[in-house]
N, C-alpha and C positions, 0 to 999 in steps of 0.2 A: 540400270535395270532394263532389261530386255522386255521386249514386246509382252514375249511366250511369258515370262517371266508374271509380269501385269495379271497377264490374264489366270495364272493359278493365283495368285493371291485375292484374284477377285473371286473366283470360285470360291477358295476355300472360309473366304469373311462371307460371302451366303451361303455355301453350308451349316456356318454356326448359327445364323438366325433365328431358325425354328429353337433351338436349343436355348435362346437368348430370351425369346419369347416368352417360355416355359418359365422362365424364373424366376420367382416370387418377389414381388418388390419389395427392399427394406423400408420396414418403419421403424420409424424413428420416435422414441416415447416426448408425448407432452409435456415434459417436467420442466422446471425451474432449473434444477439440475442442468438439463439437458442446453436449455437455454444460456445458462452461467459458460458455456463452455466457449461462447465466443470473446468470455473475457481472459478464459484459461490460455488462451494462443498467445497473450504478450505476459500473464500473471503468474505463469507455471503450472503446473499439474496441480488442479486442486485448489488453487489461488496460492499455492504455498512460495510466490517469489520465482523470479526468471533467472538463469548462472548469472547474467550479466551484470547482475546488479541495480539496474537503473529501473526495474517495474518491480514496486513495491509488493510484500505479501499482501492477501486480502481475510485469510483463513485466520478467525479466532478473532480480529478487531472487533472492538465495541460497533454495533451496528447502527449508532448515533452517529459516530463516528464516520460509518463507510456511508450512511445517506446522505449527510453534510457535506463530505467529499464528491459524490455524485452529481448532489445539485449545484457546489460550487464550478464543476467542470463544466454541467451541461449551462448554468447562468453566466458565465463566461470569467468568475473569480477566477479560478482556476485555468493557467492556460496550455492545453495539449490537443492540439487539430486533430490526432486522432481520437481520443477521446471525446471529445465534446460533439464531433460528427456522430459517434457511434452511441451516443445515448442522448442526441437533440433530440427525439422525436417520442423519448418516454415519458411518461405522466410521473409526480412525484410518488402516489401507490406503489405503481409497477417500481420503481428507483427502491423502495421501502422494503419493498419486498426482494430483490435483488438484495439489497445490503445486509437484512435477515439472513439469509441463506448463506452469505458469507461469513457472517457473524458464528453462524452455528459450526461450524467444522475445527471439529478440534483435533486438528497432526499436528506431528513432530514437525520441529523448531531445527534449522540447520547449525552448524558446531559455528563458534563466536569465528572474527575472525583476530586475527594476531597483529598486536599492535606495533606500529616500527618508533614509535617514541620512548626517553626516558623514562624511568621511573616517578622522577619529581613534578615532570610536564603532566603525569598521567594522575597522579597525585592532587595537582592545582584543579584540575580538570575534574576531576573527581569530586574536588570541594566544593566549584559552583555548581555542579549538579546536586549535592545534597544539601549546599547551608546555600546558594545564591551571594550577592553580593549585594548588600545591605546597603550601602553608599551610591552602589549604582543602580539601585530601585530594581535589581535583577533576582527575581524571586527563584529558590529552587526547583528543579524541575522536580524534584519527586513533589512537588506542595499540591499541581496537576495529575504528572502522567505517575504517579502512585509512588510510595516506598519504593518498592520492587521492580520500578518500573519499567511494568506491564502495562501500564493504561488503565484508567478507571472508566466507569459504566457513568453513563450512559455514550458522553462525546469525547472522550479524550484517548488515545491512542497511544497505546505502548513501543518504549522507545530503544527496546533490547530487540538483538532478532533480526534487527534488518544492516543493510552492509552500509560500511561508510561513503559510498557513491553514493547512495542514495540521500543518507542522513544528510551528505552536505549540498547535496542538489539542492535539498529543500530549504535548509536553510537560505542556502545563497539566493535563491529565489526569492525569500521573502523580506532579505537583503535589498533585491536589486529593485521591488517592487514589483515582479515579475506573478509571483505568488500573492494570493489575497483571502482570505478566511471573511464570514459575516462578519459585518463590525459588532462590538471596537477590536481590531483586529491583535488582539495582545502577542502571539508570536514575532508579527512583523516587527514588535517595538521590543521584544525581546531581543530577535537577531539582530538589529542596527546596533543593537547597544554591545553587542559581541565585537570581540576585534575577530578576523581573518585567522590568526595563531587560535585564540580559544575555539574557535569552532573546530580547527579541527582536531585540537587534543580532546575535544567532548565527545566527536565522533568516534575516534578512535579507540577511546576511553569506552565507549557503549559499542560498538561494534564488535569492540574485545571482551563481552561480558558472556559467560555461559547464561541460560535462560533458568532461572527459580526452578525448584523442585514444584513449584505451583505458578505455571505461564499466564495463567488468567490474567485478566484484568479485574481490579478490585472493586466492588460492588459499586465504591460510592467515593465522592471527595473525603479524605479523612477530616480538613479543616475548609472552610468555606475559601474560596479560591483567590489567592493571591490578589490577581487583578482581574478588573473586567473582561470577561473574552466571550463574542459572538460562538453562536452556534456551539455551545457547553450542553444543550439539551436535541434531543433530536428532532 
C-alpha cells in the first residue's frame, strides 16, 4: 500500500465518523431468554442440540433435571472446564431459573438416527431397557426415564432424542468414574454393571427410536423407583 494510498483510506474512515456517531446504539433486551443465549453457542439454536453430537439438547428436559445437572458441573460432580468455568460464579436461584426456561420450550425433536446392528443385538438391547436383568440387580430403564421414554418430572431425563455419541459419552463416563450424580449414585452402578457390547446396542437401540406422538416427559414415577438415586427431586 502506497503512501497516497494510506492517506485516502484515512480520509475516508473520518469521513464516516460523524455518520458513525449518529447511530443509535443497539440494545439489547434484559431477558433470560436473551441471557440463555450464551448456552445456545455450544447447545444449538434454542438449546435443541449442536450437529455434532457431543452437546446434549437442553429444550423440554425436566427442569429438576437441568438444575441437578447445573449444580453438579458448577460443584465439580460433573466434569467439563468449559462448563463449570461458565456458570462458577452463579447462585443456585439464578441455576433454577436458567434450567426453568429450558425446561419450558417445547420444539421439534430431530429424526432418530439409523441403526448399524442386527436385528437380534437390537432386540436383546431392547429387552434390558424394558424388563432389566433381574439376576444382575439391572433394573429397567423405562422403571425411571418413563414407559415412553421421555423422562419423567420432576429429575429424571429422557432417553430418546438424543445421538448415540453422546448416549455413550455418558455412559462411558460414569463407567470410568469420570461422571458423578448426588449420591447414591445409582446410574454409575448401573453402567459398571453393563458390558461395553450392551451399551452400545442400548444406544443405538434408543438413538434409533422416532420420538412418541407425545415427547413429554411423564408427570411422575409410575412405580416408586428401582433403586436409590441422588438428586430424583430438584
Amino acid at each position: 500500500m502506497t503512501a497516497m494510498h494510506r492517506i485516502a483510506c484515512l480520509l475516508a474512515a473520518l469521513l464516516c465518523l460523524p455518520a458513525l456517531a449518529q447511530t443509535a446504539p443497539r440494545t439489547v433486551p434484559d431477558t433470560l431468554a436473551q441471557r440463555a443465549l450464551a448456552c445456545t453457542g455450544c447447545h444449538g439454536k434454542e438449546g435443541r442440540a449442536a450437529p455434532d453430537g457431543y452437546y446434549p439438547r437442553l429444550a423440554g428436559k425436566p427442569a429438576g433435571y437441568l438444575y441437578n445437572q447445573l449444580l453438579n458441573f458448577r460443584d465439580g460432580r460433573r466434569d467439563y472446564g468449559l462448563m463449570s468455568e461458565l456458570i462458577a460464579p452463579l447462585s443456585d436461584a439464578y441455576l433454577k431459573e436458567l434450567a426453568g426456561h429450558f425446561a419450558s420450550l417445547d420444539l421439534p425433536y430431530p429424526p432418530p438416527q439409523r441403526p448399524t446392528l442386527a436385528a437380534p443385538e437390537l432386540a436383546r438391547a431392547e429387552a434390558l431397557i424394558r424388563q432389566g436383568d433381574a439376576a444382575r440387580r439391572l433394573p429397567a430403564c423405562t422403571a425411571c426415564h418413563g414407559e415412553r421414554l421421555t423422562g419423567t418430572q420432576p429429575g429424571v431425563p429422557g432417553l430418546l432424542g438424543l445421538s448415540r455419541d453422546y448416549l455413550n459419552g455418558q455412559l462411558g463416563a460414569w463407567r470410568s468414574g469420570q461422571r458423578h450424580a448426588q449420591a447414591p449414585d445409582c446410574m454409575a452402578d448401573i453402567a459398571k454393571a453393563l458390558t461395553a457390547a450392551e451399551i452400545n446396542a442400548m444406544t443405538q437401540f434408543l438413538a434409533g427410536q422416532p420420538m412418541p406422538a407425545d415427547p413429554h416427559p411423564a408427570p411422575a414415577l409410575a412405580a416408586p423407583a428401582p433403586l436409590r438415586c441422588g438428586g430424583l427431586t430438584p
